[in-house]
C-alpha positions in Angstrom: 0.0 0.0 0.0 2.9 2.4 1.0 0.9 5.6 1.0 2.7 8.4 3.0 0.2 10.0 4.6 2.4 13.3 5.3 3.3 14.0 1.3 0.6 14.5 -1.3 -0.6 11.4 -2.6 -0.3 10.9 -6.7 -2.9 11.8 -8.7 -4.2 11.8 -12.3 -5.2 12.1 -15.2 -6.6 13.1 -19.0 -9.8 12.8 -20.6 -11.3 13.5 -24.0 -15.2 13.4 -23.8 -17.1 13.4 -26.9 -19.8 15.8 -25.8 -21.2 18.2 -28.3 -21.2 21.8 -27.7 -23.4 24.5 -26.2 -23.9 28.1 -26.2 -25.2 29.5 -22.9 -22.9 30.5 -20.3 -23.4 29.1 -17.0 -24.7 31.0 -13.6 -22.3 29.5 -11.4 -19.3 30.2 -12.8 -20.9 33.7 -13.7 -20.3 34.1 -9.3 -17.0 32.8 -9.5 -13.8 35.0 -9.3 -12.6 33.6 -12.3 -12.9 34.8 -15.9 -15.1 33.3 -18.5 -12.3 32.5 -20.7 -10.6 30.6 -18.3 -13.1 28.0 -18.8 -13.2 26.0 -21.9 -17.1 26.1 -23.7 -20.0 24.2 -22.0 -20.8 20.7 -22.7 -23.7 18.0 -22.1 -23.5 16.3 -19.3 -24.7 13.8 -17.4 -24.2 10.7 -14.7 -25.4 8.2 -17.3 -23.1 10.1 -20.4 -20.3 9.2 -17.5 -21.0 6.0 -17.4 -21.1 5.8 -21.0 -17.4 6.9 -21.3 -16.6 4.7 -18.6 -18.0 1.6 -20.4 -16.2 3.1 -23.4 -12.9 3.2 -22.2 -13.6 -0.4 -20.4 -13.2 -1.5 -24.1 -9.6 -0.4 -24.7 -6.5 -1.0 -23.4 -5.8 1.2 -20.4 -3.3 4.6 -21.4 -1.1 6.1 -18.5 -1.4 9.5 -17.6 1.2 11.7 -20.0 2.9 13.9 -17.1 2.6 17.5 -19.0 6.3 19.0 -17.3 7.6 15.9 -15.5 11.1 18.3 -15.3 9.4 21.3 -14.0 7.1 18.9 -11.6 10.2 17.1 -10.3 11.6 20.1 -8.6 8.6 21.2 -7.0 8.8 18.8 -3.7 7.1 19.1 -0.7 8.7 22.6 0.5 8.4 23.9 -2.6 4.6 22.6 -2.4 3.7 24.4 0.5 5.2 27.7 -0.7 2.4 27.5 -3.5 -0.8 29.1 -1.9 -4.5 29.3 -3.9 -5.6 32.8 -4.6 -8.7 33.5 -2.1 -10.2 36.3 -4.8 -10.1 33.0 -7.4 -12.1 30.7 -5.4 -15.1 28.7 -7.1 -18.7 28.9 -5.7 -20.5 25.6 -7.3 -24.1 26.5 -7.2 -25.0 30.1 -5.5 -22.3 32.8 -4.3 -20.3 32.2 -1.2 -22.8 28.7 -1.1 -19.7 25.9 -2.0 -16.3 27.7 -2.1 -14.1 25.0 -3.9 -10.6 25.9 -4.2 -7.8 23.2 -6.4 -4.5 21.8 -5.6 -1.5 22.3 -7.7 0.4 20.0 -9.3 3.9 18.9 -7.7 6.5 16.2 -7.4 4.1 13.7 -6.0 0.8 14.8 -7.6 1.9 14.9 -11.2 -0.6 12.8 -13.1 -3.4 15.8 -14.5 -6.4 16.2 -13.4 -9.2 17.5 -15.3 -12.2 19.5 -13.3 -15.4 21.3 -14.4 -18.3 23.0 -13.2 -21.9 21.6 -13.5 -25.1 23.4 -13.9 -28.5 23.1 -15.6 -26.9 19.5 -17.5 -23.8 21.9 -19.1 -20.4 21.5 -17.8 -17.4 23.7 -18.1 -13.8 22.6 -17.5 -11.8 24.9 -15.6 -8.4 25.6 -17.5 -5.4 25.2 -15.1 -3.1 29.0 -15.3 -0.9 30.3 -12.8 -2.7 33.4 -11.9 -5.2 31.0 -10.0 -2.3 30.5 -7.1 0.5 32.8 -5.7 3.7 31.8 -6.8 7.0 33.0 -5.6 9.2 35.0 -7.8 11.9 32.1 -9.4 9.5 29.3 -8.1 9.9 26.1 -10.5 6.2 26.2 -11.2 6.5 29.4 -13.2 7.8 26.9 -15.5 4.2 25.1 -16.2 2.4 25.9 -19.0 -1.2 26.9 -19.1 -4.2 24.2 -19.3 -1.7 21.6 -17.4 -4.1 20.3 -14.9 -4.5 20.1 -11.5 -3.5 18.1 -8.9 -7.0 17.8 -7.3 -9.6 20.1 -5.1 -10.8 21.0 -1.8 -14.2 22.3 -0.4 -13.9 25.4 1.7 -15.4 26.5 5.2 -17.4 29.5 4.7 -14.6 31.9 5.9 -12.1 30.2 3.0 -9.2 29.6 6.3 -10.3 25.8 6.6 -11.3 22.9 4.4 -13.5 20.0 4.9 -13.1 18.0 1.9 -10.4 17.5 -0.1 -9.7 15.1 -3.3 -6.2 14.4 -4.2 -4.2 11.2 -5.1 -5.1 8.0 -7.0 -8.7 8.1 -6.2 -8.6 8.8 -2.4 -10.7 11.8 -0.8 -11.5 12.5 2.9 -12.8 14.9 5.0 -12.0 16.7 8.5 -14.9 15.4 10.2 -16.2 16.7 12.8 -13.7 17.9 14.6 -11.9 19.7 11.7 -9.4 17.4 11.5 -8.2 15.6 9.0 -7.3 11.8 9.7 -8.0 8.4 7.8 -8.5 8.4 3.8 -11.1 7.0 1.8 -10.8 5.6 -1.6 -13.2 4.9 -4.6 -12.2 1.5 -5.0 -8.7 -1.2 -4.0 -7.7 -3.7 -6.6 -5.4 -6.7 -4.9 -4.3 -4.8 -1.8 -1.7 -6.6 0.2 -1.6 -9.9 -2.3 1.4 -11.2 -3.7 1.2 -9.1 -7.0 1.6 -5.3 -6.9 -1.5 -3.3 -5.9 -3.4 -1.3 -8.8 -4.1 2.2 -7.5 -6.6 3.3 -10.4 -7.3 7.2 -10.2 -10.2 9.9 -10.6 -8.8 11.2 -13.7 -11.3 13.9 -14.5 -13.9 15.5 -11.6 -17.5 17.2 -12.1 -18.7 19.4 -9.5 -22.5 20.6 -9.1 -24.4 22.2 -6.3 -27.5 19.8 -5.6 -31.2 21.1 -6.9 -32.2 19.5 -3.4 -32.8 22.1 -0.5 -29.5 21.3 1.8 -28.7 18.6 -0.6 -24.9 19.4 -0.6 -22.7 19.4 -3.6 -22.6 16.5 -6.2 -19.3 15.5 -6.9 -19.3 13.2 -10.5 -15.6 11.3 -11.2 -14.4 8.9 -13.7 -12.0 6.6 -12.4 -9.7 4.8 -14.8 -6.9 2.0 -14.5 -5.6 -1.0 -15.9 -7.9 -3.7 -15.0 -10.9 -1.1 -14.4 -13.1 1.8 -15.3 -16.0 3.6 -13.5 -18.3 6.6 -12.9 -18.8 7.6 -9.6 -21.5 10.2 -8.0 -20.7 11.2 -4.7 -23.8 13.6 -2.9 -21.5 15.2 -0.3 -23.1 17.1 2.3 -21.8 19.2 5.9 -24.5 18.3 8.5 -24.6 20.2 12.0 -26.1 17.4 14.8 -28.4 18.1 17.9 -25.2 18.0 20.2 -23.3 20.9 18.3 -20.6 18.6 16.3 -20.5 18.3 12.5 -20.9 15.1 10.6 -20.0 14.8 6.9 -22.3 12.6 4.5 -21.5 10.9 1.0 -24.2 9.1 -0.8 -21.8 7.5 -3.4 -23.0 5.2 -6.2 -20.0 3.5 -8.3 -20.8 2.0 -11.2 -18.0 -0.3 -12.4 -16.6 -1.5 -15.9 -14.2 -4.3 -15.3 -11.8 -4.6 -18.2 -9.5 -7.3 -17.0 -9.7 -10.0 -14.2 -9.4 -8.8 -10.7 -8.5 -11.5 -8.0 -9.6 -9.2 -5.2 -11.8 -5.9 -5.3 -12.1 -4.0 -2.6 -15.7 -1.8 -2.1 -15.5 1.1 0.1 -12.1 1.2 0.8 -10.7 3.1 3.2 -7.0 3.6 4.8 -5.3 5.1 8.1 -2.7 4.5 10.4 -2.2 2.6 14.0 1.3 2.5 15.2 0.7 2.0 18.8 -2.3 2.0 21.5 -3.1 1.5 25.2 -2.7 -2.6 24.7 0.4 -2.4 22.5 2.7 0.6 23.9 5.3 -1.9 25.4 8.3 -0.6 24.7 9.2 3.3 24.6 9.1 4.0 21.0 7.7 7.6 22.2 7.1 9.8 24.3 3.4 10.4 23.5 1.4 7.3 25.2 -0.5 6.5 21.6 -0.5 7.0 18.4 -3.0 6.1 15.9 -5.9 7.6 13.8 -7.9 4.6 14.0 -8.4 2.3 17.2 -10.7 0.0 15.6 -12.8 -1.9 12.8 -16.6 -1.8 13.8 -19.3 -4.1 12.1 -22.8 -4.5 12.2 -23.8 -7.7 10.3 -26.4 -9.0 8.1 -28.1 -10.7 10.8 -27.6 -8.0 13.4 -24.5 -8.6 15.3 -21.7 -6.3 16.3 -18.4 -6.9 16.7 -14.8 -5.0 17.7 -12.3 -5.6 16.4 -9.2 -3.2 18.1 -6.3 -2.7 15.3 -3.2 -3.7 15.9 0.6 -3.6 14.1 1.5 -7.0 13.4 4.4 -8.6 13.7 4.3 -8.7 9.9 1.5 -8.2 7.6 -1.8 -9.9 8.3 -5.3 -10.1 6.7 -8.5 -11.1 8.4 -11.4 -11.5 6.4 -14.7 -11.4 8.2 -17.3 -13.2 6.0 -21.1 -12.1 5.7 -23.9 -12.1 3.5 -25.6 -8.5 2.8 -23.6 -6.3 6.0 -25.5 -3.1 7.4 -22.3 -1.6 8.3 -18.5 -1.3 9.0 -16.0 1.3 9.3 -12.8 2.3 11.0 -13.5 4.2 14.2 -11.1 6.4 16.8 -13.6 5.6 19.5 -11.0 7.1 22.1 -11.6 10.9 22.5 -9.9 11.7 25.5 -6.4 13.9 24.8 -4.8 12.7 27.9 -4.1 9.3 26.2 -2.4 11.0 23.4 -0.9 14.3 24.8 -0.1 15.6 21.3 -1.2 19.3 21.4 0.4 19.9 17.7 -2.0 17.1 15.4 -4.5 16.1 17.9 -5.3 12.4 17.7 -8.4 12.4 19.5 -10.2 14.7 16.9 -9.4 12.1 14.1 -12.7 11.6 12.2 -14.4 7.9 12.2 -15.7 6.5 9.0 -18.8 4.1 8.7 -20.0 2.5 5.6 -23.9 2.0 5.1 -24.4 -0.1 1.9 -27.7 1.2 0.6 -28.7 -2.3 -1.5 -28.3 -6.1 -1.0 -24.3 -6.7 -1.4 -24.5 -10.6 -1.1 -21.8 -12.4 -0.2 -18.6 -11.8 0.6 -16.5 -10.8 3.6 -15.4 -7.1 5.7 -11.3 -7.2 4.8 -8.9 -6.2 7.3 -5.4 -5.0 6.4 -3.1 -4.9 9.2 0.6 -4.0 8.4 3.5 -3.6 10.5 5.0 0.3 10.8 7.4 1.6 13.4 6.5 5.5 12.1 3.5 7.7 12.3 4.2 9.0 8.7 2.7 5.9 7.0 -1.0 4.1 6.3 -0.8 0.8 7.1 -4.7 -0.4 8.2 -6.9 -0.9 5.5 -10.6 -1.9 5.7 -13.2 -2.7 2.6 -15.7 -4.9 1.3 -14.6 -7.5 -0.3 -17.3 -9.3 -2.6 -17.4 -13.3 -2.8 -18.0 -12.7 -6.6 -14.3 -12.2 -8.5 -14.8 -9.4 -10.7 -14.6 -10.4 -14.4 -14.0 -8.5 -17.4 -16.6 -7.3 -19.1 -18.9 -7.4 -16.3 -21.0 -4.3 -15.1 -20.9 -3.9 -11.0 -23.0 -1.3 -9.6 -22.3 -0.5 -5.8 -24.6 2.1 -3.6 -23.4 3.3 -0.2 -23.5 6.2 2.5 -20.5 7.4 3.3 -20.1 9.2 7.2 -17.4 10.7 8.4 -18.6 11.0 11.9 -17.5 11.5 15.8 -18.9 7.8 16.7 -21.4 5.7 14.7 -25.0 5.6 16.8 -24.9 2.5 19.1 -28.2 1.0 20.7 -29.0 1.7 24.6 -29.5 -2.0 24.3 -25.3 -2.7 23.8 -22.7 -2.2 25.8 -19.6 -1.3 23.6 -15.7 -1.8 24.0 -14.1 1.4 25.2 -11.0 -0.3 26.1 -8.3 -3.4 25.9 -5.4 -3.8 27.6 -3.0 -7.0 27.8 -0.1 -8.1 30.2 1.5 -11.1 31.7 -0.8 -13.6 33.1 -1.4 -14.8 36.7 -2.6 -13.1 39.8 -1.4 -9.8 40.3 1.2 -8.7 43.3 3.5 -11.8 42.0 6.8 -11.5 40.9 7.2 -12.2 37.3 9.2 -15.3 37.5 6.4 -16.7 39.9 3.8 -15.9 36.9 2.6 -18.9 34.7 4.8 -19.1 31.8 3.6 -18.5 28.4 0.1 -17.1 30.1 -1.4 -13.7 28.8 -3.9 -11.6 30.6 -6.5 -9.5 28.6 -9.1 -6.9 30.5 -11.7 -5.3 28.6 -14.0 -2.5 29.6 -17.2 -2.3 28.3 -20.0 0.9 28.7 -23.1 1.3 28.3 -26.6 2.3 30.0 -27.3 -1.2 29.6 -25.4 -2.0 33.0 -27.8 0.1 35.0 -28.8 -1.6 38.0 -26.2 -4.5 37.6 -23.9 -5.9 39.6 -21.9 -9.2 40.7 -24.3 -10.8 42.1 -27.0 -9.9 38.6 -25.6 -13.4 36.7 -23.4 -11.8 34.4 -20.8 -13.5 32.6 -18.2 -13.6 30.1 -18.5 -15.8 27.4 -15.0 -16.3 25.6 -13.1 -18.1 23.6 -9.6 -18.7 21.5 -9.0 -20.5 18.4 -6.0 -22.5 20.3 -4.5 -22.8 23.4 -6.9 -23.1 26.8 -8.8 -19.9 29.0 -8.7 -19.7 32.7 -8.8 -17.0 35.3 -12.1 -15.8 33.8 -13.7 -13.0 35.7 -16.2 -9.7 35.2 -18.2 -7.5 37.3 -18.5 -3.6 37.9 -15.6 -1.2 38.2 -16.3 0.5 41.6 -16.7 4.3 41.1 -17.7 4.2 37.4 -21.0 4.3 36.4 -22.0 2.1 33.5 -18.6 0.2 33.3 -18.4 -3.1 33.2 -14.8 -5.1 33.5 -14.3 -8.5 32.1 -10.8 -10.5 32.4 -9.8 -13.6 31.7 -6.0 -15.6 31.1 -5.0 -16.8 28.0 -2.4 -20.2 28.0 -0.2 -20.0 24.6 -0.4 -23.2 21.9 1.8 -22.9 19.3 3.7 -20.1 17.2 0.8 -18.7 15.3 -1.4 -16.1 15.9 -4.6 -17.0 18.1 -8.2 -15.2 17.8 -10.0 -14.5 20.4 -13.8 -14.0 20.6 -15.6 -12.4 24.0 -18.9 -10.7 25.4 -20.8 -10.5 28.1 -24.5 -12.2 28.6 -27.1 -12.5 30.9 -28.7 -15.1 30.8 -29.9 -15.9 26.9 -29.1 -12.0 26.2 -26.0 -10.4 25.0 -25.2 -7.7 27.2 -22.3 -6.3 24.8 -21.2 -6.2 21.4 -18.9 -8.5 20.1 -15.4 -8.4 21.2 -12.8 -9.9 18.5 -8.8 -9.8 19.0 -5.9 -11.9 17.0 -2.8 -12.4 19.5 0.8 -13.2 18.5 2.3 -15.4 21.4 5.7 -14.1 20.4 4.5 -11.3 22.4 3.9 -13.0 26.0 
């Protein structure tokens, strides 16, 4: 996967649409700051004319990106990047004034692929022509060397006030957003093709973007791509809206629908990928790599099945590289979450870990079968993704098939849990044993793992209410099992147990907590490396 999450990610593309022209000029760009002949002459357009170039282009061998000044973009690297600002007095409103400020991202060293972006209104669409008087640029700056109509290297949506974004699209096809918080963590992508298998991974790109305000009242803006790589093609429509909840916090909604061309064989497809980063957390800080006591944008995969279940899984970094699959026929949900929200477990007062936006994934039709991937890869930096999560289909994608995927998209503070649950809010591990003994007098090859659980559904519970935890590992034997309330906390529940090692490889682990027939909690799911006792 190897994306470095503190460069800017490569990006793409060209396209050549066959649309016919029109005459009208369009309101929107009318409100811009930008000139009318900075934009070429409006076009048809449509999602289903998108999908017909995408079908079209399914049909041919795939072309590369042609880098327009790979010499001029060499020498613009990341300083050199961030001396490049976008003028505020050229920033795009897509629909009315001041309603969507959108404002693009110039090309450089590690975005040099072209990307193509137009306005949308009334069903005509104007392409914005890349110049340099859309961005300051120092005097003797290697960009002054880029010619006019280059591309760009993506764009952003603006905060009303033009001093923040919340959305930006740049790299391969990968976008996020800040979340509620306003800061940006984890990335999403529009699709993965064989991520961690033994063959390279494809990283198809968004070669060419549409953007157009929504005829819905708070509908948000539409943002239409076409996605293009070797073994695929695709036209995606992605209804992104900035929604203020009840309690005061932003959430940030994407109804996407992807429909997908497959022009070659694909061993693996991924469906609403998305990536991050997990060095270390409050199980797995063993060793002082740091000063800061974690450090991660994720802590966890949530799921909420086809038949109703929900599970946690907490990330971890492996040993070495590690996939877990977990199969399911038509799921309701899953995401990547940073349920963990309290800044004295990070103490990092510069990027703020504990304002790092979840993402859940609502599949809005029937997805069959398949399996919830996760990617798990070993890092000893903070600079690098290394979790991946997406849908994996049972169905191999063939070519010539048509694949149509329909999901919402949230990039949220937590995803809503029922009063009914008790959820996982935290997992620690340690030698095994009764504490207070020496660590030679502890059972050898024993490891003890303590959850806490939450929830209003402990109310009125104690030791004595029949509780227990229900647990079990793939190898190896459990003993030492124990749970009951932790004095002083309301509506937190402790469960423990000891794990005895069996063999070298790694050993899941599956826990709740019931009363009687009823599940008290959600589904707690962990994969342990004995190496590690």
């Amino acid at each position: 996967m190897d994306t470095n999450r503190r460069l800017l990610l490569k990006s793409g593309g060209s396209l050549g649409l066959a649309w016919l022209l029109a005459a009208r000029p369009l309101n929107a760009i009318a409100a811009t700051g930008i000139p009318q002949n900075e934009f070429k002459a409006p076009q048809p357009f449509s999602f289903d004319s998108l999908e017909k170039e995408a079908r079209r282009l399914a049909q041919y061998s795939y072309e590369p990106p042609v880098n327009p000044s790979p010499n001029v973009l060499a020498e613009i690297d990341y300083d050199q990047t961030q001396r490049i600002r976008y003028r505020t007095d050229r920033t795009v409103h897509v629909g009315n004034a001041d309603r969507y400020p959108v404002q693009f991202f110039h090309m450089n060293k590690y975005a040099s692929d072209p990307v193509r972006i137009s306005l949308v209104e009334g069903g005509q669409a104007r392409e914005l022509i890349y110049n340099q008087d859309l961005f300051e640029i120092p005097s003797g700056h290697p960009a002054e060397g880029l010619r006019s109509g280059a591309g760009f290297a993506g764009f952003r949506i603006m905060a009303e006030d033009l001093k923040t974004d919340w959305f930006a699209a740049i790299g391969a096809s990968y976008f996020r957003s800040s979340g509620p918080y306003n800061q940006y963590g984890l990335s999403a992508r529009g699709i993965a093709i064989d991520t961690a298998m033994s063959k390279p991974e494809e990283f198809p790109r968004f070669k060419q973007y549409w953007l157009e305000a929504s005829s819905e009242p708070d509908g948000g803006m539409i943002v239409y791509a076409l996605l293009d790589g070797p073994s695929i093609a695709g036209a995606y429509r992605m209804q992104t809206k900035r929604v203020m909840q009840p309690d005061g916090v932003y959430r940030v909604v994407m109804e996407i629908e992807a429909r997908l061309h497959i022009r070659a064989d694909i061993d693996r497809i991924g469906i609403a990928p998305f990536s991050s980063m997990f060095w270390y957390g409050e199980d797995t800080h063993q060793e002082p790599r740091d000063w800061r006591p974690e450090i991660h944008d994720s802590d966890g995969l949530a799921v909420l099945t086809g038949n109703g279940e929900r599970i946690w899984r907490p990330i971890l970094n492996p040993p070495h590289a590690m996939t877990n699959a977990f199969s399911d026929r038509n799921p309701k949900g899953f995401g990547l979450l940073q349920r963990d929200r309290n800044f004295d477990h990070y103490l990092d007062d510069g990027i703020f870990y504990e304002k790092r936006p979840s993402v859940w994934v609502e599949p809005l039709d029937a997805w069959g079968e398949g399996a919830v991937h996760l990617i798990e890869l070993r890092t000893d930096t903070e600079t690098w993704d290394n979790i991946v999560a997406c849908w994996v289909p049972k169905e191999k994608a063939k070519s010539g098939q048509r694949r149509v995927f329909r999901y919402r998209l949230s990039w949220l503070d937590d995803i809503p849990f029922p009063a009914s649950l008790g959820r996982t809010i935290g997992t620690w591990s340690g030698i095994g044993g009764p504490p207070g003994l020496s660590y030679n007098a502890r059972p050898a090859g024993t490891r003890k793992f303590v959850i806490d659980f939450a929830g209003e559904v402990f109310e009125g519970l104690g030791r004595d209410s029949g509780v227990e935890l229900i647990v079990n590992c793939s190898r190896g034997s459990i003993s030492g099992i124990a749970t009951y309330p932790v004095v002083g906390q309301r509506h937190r529940w402790r469960a423990m147990f000891d794990l005895k090692e069996a063999g070298i490889e790694p050993i899941d682990l599956r826990a709740y907590l019931r009363k009687g027939d009823a599940a008290l909690t959600e589904t707690w799911l962990y994969q342990f490396f004995p190496s590690s006792v």
